[in-house]
C-alpha positions as CSV (number, residue, x, y, z in Angstrom):
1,X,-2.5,-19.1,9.4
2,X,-0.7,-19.5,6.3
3,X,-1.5,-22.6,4.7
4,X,1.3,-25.6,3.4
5,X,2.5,-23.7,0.3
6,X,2.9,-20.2,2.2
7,X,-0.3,-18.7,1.2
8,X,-2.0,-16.3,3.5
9,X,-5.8,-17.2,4.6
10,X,-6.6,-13.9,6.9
11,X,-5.8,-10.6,5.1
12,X,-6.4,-7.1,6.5
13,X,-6.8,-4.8,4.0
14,X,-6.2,-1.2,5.1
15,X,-7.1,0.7,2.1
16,X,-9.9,-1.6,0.8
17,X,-11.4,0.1,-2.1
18,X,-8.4,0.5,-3.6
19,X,-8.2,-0.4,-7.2
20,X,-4.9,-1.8,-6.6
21,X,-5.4,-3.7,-3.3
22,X,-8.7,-4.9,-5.1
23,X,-6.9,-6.6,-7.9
24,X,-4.2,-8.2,-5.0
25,X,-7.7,-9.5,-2.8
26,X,-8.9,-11.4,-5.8
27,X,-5.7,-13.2,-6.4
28,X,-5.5,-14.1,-2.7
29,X,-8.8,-15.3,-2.6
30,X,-8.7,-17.3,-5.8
31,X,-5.8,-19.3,-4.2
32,X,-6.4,-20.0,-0.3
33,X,-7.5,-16.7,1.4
34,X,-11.0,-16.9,3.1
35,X,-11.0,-14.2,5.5
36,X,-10.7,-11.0,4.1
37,X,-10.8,-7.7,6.6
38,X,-12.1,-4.6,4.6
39,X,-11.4,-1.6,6.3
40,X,-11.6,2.3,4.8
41,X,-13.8,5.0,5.0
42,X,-16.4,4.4,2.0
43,X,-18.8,2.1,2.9
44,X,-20.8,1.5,-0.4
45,X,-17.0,0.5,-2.3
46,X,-15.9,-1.4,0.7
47,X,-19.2,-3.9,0.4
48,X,-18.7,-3.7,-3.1
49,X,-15.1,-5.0,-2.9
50,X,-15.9,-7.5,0.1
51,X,-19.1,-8.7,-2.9
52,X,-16.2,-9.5,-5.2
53,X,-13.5,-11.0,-2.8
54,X,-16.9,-13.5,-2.1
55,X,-16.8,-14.5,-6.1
56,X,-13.5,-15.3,-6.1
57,X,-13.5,-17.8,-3.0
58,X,-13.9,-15.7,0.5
59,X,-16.3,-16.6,2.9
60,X,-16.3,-13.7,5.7
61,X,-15.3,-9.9,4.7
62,X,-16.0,-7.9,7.1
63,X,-16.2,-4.0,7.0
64,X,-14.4,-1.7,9.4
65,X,-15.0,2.2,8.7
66,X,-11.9,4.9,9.5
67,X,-11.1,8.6,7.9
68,X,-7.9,8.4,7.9
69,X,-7.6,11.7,8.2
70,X,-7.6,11.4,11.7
71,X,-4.4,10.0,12.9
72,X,-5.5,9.4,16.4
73,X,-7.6,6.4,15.3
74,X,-5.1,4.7,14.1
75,X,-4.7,2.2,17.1
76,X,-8.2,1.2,17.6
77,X,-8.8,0.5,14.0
78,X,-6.1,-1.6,14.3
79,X,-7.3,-3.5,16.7
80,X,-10.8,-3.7,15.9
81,X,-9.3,-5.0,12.5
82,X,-7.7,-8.4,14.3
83,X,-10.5,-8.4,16.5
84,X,-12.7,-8.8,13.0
85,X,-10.4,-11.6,11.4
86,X,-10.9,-13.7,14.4
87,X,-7.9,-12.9,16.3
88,X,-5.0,-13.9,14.0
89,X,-4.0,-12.7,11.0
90,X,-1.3,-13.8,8.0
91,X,-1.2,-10.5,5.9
92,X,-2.0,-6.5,6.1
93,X,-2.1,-4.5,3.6
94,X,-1.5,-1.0,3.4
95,X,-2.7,0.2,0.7
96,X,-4.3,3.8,1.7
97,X,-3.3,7.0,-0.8
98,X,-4.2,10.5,-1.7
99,X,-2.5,12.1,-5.2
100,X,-4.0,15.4,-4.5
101,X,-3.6,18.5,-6.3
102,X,-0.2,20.1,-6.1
103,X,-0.8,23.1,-7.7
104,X,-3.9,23.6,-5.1
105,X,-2.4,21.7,-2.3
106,X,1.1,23.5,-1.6
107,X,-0.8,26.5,-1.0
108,X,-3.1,24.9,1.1
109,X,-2.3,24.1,4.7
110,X,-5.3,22.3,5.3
111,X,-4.7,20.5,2.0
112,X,-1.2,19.9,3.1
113,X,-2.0,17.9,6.5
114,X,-4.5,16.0,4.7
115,X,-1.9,14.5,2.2
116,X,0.7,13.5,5.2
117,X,-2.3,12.4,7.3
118,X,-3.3,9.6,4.6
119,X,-0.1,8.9,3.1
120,X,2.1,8.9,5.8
121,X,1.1,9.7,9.6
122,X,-2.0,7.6,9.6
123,X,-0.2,4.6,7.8
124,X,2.7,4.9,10.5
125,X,0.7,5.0,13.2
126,X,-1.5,2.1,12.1
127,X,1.9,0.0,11.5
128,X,2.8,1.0,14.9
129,X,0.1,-0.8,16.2
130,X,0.1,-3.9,13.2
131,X,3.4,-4.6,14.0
132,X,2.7,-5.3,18.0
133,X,-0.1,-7.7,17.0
134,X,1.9,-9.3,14.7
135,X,5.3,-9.5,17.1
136,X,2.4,-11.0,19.6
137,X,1.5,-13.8,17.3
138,X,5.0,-14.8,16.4
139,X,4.2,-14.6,13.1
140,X,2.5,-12.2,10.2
141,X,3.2,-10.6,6.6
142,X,3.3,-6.7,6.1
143,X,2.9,-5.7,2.6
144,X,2.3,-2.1,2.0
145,X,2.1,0.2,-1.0
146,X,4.7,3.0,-1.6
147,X,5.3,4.5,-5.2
148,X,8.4,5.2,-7.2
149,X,7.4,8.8,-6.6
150,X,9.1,7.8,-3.3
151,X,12.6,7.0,-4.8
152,X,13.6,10.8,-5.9
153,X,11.2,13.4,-5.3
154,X,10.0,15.3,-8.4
155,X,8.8,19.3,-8.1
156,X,5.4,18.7,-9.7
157,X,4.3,15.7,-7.0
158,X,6.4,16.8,-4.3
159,X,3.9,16.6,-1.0
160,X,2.4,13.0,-3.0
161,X,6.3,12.1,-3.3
162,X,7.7,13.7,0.0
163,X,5.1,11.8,1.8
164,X,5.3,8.1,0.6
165,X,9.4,8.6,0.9
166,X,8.9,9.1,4.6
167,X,6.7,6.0,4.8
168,X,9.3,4.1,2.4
169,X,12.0,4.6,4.5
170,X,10.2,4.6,7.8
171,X,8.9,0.6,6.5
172,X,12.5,-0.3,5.3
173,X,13.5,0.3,9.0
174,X,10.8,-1.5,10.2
175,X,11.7,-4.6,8.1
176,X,15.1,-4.4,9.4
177,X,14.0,-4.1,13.0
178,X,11.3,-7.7,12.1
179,X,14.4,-9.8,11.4
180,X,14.4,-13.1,13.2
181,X,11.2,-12.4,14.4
182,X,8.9,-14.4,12.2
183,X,7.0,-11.1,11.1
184,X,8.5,-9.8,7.7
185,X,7.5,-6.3,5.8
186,X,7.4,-5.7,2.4
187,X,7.7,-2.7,0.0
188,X,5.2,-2.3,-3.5
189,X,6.5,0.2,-5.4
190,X,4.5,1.0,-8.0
191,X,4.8,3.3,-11.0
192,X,1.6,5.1,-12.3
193,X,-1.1,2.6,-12.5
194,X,-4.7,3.1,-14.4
195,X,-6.9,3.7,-11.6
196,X,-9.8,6.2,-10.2
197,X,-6.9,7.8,-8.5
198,X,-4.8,8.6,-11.7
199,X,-8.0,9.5,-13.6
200,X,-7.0,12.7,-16.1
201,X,-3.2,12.3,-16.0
202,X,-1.7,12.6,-18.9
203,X,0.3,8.8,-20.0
204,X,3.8,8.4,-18.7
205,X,6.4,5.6,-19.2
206,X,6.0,2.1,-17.9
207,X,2.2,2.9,-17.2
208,X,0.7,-0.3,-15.9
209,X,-3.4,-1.4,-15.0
210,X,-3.8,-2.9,-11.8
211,X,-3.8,-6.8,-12.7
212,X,-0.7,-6.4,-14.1
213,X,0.6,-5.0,-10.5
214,X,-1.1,-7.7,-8.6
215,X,0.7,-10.5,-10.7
216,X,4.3,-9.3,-9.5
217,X,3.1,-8.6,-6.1
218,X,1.7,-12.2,-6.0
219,X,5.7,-13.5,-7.3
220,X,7.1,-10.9,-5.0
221,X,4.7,-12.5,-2.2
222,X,6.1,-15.9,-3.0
223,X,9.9,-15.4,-2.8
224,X,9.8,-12.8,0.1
225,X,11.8,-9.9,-1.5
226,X,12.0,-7.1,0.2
227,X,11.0,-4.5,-2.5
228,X,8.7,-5.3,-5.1
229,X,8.4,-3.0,-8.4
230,X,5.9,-2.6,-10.5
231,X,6.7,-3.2,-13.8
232,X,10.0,-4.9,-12.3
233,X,12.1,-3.3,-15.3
234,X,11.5,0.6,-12.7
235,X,13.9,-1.1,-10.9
236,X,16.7,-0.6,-13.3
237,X,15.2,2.6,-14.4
238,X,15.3,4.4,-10.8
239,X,18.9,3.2,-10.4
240,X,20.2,6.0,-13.0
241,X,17.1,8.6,-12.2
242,X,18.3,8.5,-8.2
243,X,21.5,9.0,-8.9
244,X,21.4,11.9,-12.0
245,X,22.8,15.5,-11.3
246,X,20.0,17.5,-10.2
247,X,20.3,19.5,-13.4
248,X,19.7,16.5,-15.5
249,X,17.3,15.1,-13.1
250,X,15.0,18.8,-13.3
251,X,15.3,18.0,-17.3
252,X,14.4,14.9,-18.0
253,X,10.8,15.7,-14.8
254,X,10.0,18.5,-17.2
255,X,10.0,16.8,-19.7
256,X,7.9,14.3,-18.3
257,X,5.3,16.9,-17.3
């Protein structure tokens, strides 16, 4: 269980090659985590990251293999995650995501279910399953990785954007329905980060690298807000780009693209 100061010593990491949820592992193990539950669907990066979680202070990362294009294996992942930490676990992370190709994808049925399968219906149905654990134990953390792309859906990224919205608003719900519990959810939303994923993009505002998002998640683990942004100042930003005209907000994406 958490230790004195709050600090989470069995992780699950759904997602666990990502860059991002990397950087997050290795901040949590250089404090008090010790068990650290790697579970995706690329073995070789998976034993790479579980290598490094063991240099910064774990002592047992186990590897659990999904495709999370499959929905329907959402459940027993689930469980045979717990099942690998021992039992009982302080934090999940959700950090699973697929950018895709929009001008491939939208034509693309195929394409199409593959970007809702990993970005929203298999993270859903995984929660689903987290959250009875977690209700069972009396106790737990939820953190799991949206985008900004979820806040006001652009043209160019709209089955990328469409996607993590659902799973933003589904997980504010959820949080809501945790209160008084003892098991708490909570938001990352990030804005484009340097990572394999973003590879080729062109440079947008506010782009971050992947320590820099693990440092206010780590603050944002430590005084329990509900949504964490990434760099915090997206916070302020989104609050006039959610609310512009849709003329103005069709401007200022193109000129963004």
């Amino acid at each position: 269980m958490d230790n004195a100061f709050a600090q989470p010593q069995t992780v699950v990491v759904l997602g666990g090659s990502s860059d991002i949820a990397r950087a997050i592992v290795r901040k949590l193990c250089a404090e008090r985590a010790r068990t650290v539950v790697l579970a995706g669907r690329d073995a070789t990066l998976l034993e790479r990251a579980g290598e490094e979680a063991r240099d910064f202070g774990a002592t047992s990362t186990p590897v659990i293999l999904f495709d999370a294009l499959d929905p329907s294996n959402a459940g027993t992942t689930i469980d045979r995650c717990f099942e690998a930490a021992g039992g009982q676990v302080d934090l999940v992370i959700v950090a699973l995501g697929l950018l895709g190709q929009q001008s491939h994808d939208e034509s693309d049925v195929a394409a199409t279910l593959a970007m809702m399968n990993v970005n929203f219906t298999w993270p859903v149905a995984a929660l689903t399953r987290v959250r009875s654990h977690l209700l069972d134990q009396g106790r737990g953390r939820i953190l799991v990785l949206s985008s900004v792309a979820s806040v006001r859906v652009r043209a160019s990224a709209y089955l990328y954007g469409g996607a993590k919205a659902g799973l933003d608003r589904l997980c504010q719900g959820m949080a809501d329905s945790l209160r008084g519990t003892g098991v708490s959810l909570q938001l990352v939303r990030p804005g484009v980060v340097r990572t394999r994923m973003t590879e080729g993009l062109s440079p947008a505002p506010f782009t971050t690298g992947v320590n820099e998002v693990a440092d206010v998640v780590m603050k944002g683990l430590a005084d329990s807000r509900a949504v964490i942004w990434s760099p915090p100042i997206l916070r302020y930003v989104f609050a006039v780009l959610r609310h512009l005209p849709g003329v103005l907000w069709r401007m200022v994406m193109d000129r963004a693209n």
